[in-house]
C-alpha positions in Angstrom: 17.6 18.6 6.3 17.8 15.2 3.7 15.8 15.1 1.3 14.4 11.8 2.6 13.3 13.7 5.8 11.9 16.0 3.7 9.6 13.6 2.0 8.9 11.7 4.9 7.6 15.2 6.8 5.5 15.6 3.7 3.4 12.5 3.5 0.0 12.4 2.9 -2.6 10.3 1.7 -3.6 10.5 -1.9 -6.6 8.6 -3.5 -7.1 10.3 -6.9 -4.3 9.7 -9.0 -3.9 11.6 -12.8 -3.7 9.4 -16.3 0.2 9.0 -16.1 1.3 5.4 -17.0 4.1 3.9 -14.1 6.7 3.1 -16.1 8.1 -0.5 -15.9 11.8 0.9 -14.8 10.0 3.0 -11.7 8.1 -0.4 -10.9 11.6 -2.2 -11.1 13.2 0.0 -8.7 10.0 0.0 -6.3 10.0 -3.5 -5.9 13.5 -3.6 -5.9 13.5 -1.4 -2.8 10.9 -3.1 -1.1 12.3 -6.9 -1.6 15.2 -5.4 0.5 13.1 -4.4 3.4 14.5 -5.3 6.6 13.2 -8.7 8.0 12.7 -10.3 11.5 15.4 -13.4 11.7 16.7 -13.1 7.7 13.5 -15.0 7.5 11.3 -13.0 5.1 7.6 -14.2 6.3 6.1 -11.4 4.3 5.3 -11.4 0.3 3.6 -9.1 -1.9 0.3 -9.6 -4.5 0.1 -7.2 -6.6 -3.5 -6.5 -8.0 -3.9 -6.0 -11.4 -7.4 -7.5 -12.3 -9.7 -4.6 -13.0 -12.3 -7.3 -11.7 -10.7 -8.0 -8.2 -9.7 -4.1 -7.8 -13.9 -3.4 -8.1 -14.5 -6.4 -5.3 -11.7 -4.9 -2.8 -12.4 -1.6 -3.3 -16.4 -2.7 -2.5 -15.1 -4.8 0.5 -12.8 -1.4 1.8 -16.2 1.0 1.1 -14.1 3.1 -0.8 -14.5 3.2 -4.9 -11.5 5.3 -5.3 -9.4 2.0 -4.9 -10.8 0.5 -8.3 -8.7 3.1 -10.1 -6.1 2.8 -8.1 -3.0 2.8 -11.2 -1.2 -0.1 -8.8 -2.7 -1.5 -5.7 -0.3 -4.1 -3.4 -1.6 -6.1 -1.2 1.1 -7.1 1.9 0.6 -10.6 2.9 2.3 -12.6 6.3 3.3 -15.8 4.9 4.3 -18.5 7.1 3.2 -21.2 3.9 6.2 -20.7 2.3 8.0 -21.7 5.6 5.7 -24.5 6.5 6.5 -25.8 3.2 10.1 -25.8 3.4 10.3 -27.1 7.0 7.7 -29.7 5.7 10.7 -30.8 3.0 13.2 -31.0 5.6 11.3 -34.0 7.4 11.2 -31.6 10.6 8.3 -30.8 12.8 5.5 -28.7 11.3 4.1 -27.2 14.5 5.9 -24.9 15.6 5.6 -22.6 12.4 2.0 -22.3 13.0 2.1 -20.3 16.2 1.8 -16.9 16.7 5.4 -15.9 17.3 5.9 -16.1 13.4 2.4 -14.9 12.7 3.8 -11.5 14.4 7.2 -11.5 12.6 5.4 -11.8 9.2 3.1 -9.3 10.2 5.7 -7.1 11.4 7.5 -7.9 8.0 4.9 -7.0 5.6 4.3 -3.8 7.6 7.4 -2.7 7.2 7.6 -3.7 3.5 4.5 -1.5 3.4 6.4 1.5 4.4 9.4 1.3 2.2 7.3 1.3 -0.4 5.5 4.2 0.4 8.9 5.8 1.0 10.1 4.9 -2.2 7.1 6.0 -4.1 6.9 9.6 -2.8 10.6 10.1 -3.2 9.9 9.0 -7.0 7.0 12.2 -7.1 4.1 9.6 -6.6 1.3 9.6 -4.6 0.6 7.1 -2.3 -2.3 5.8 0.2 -2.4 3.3 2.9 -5.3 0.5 3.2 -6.4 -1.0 6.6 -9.3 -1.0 5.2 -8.5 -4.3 3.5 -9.1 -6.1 6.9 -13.0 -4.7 6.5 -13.5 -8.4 6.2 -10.7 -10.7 6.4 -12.4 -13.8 5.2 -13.6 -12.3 2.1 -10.1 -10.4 1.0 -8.8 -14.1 1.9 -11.4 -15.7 -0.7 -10.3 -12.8 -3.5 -6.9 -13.4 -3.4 -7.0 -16.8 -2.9 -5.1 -17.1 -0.6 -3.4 -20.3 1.2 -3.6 -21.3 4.8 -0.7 -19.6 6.8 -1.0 -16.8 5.2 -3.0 -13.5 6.1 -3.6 -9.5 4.6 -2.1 -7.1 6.9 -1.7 -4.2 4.6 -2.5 -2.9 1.6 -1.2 0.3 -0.2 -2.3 2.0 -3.5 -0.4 4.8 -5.7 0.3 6.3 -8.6 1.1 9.7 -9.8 -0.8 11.9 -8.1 -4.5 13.3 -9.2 -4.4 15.8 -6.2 -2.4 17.9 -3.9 -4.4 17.4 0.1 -3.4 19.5 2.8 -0.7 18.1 5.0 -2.8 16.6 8.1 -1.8 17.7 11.8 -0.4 15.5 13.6 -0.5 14.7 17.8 2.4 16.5 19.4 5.0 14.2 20.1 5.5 14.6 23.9 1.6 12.9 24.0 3.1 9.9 22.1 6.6 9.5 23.0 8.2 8.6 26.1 11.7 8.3 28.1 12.5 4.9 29.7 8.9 4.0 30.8 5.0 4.8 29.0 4.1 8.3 31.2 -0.1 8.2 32.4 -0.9 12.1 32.1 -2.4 12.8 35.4 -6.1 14.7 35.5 -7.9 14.6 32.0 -6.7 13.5 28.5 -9.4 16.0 27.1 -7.1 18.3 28.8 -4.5 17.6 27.5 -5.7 17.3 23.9 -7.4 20.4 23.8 -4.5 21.8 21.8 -4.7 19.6 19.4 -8.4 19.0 19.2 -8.4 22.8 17.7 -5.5 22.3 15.3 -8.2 19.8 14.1 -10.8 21.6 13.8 -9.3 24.4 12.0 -7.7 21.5 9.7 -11.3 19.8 8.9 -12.9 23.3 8.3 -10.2 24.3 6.0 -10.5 21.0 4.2 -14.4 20.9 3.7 -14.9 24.6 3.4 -16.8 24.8 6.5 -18.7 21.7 6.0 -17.3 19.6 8.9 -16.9 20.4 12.2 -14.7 17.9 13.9 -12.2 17.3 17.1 -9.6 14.8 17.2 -11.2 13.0 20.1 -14.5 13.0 19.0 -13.0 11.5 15.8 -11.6 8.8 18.0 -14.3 8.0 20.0 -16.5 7.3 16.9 -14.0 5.2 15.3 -13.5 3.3 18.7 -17.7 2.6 19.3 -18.5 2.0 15.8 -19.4 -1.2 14.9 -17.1 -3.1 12.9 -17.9 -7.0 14.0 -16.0 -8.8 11.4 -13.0 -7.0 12.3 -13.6 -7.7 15.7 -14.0 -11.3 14.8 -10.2 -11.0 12.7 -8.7 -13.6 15.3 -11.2 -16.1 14.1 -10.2 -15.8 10.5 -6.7 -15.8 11.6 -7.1 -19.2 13.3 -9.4 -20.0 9.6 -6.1 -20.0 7.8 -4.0 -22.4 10.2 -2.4 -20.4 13.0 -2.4 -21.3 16.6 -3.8 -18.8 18.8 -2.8 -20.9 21.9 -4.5 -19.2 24.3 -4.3 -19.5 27.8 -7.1 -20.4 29.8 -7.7 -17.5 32.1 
């Protein structure tokens, strides 16, 4: 097996991270790596902020409901970014419309994700730890005001990392026949409780492990809390996407 596979098979989420500067070289090479992500149409509709205000850490790590972020050694936030576009085609004396829809919103979203995970690759395979952040779209308006952020543009990912602070247990994952499919998606007839039970133990054992015998969870109850709780200014994200310019252009039904 690569080494890259073996990296990639042992990823985990870290969020405490040990006193160890980041050298400048390592952060060359990382955003070095990342820059030559693969993007939708050569177009590059994604860019990068990179937080380094101790002030504006403290306000997204309030706005994510997770302190460990403010000590986060580098936080990046991914970004779609359709102004730099609009801008150019502005230049050009061409029509502006068209870069507001949501065709490009997607490619930039796409794009930034994607930037998101090469870093995260590149990172581990350096020895650092590294953590994921939806959390960043806790309120979309607010990480919008923070950044300071343009119109066309819009968070879609953020990641921390560092070297890391602590070693967590390698979480199960679903087995892959439940999430991938030949030639067409595949219902699974009768119950999905069924055919989770499996798994729903793996978690269970994994959680009990992991909090000493403090928590006592199942996959899908996990999931139906996080589906039913409420969260209404990420359920209102498509109004702060329109907020910064795009065109929804929906259909009447």
């Amino acid at each position: 097996m690569s080494e890259t596979i073996e990296n990639q098979l042992a990823h985990r989420s870290v969020r405490r991270f040990d006193a160890q500067p980041i050298s400048p070289e390592v952060l060359a090479q990382l955003k070095e790596a990342t820059r030559r992500t693969a993007t939708s149409c050569g177009v590059q509709m994604a860019s990068i902020i990179q937080v380094n205000d101790p002030k504006k850490k403290r306000e997204i790590s309030q706005l994510c409901q997770q302190d460990y972020i403010a000590d986060a050694p580098q936080l990046w936030i991914f970004l779609t970014d359709l102004y730099r576009s609009y801008r150019i085609v502005e230049e050009k004396g061409e029509d502006k419309g068209s870069v507001r829809g949501m065709d490009g919103f997607f490619q930039g979203f796409t794009d930034a994700v994607l930037m998101a995970q090469n870093l995260v690759n590149s990172a581990e395979s350096l020895g650092l730890g590294t953590c994921f952040l939806g959390s960043i779209l806790n309120d979309p308006a607010r990480m919008i005001e923070i950044l300071q952020l343009p119109k066309l543009t819009f968070p879609a990912l953020g990641v921390m990392f560092g070297y890391p602070g602590q070693q967590p247990q390698l979480k199960p994952r679903m087995p892959l026949k439940l999430r991938m499919f030949e030639d067409t998606y595949q219902c699974f007839e009768g119950s999905y409780l069924e055919a989770f039970a499996d798994y729903d133990q793996e978690m269970t054992t994994y959680y009990d492990t992991r909090a000493h015998g403090q928590r006592s969870d199942t996959f899908t109850d996990s999931l139906t809390r996080i589906m039913l709780r409420d969260a209404s200014l990420r359920r209102g994200m498509l109004n702060a996407v329109r907020a910064q310019g795009f065109d929804l252009a929906l259909q009447a039904r």
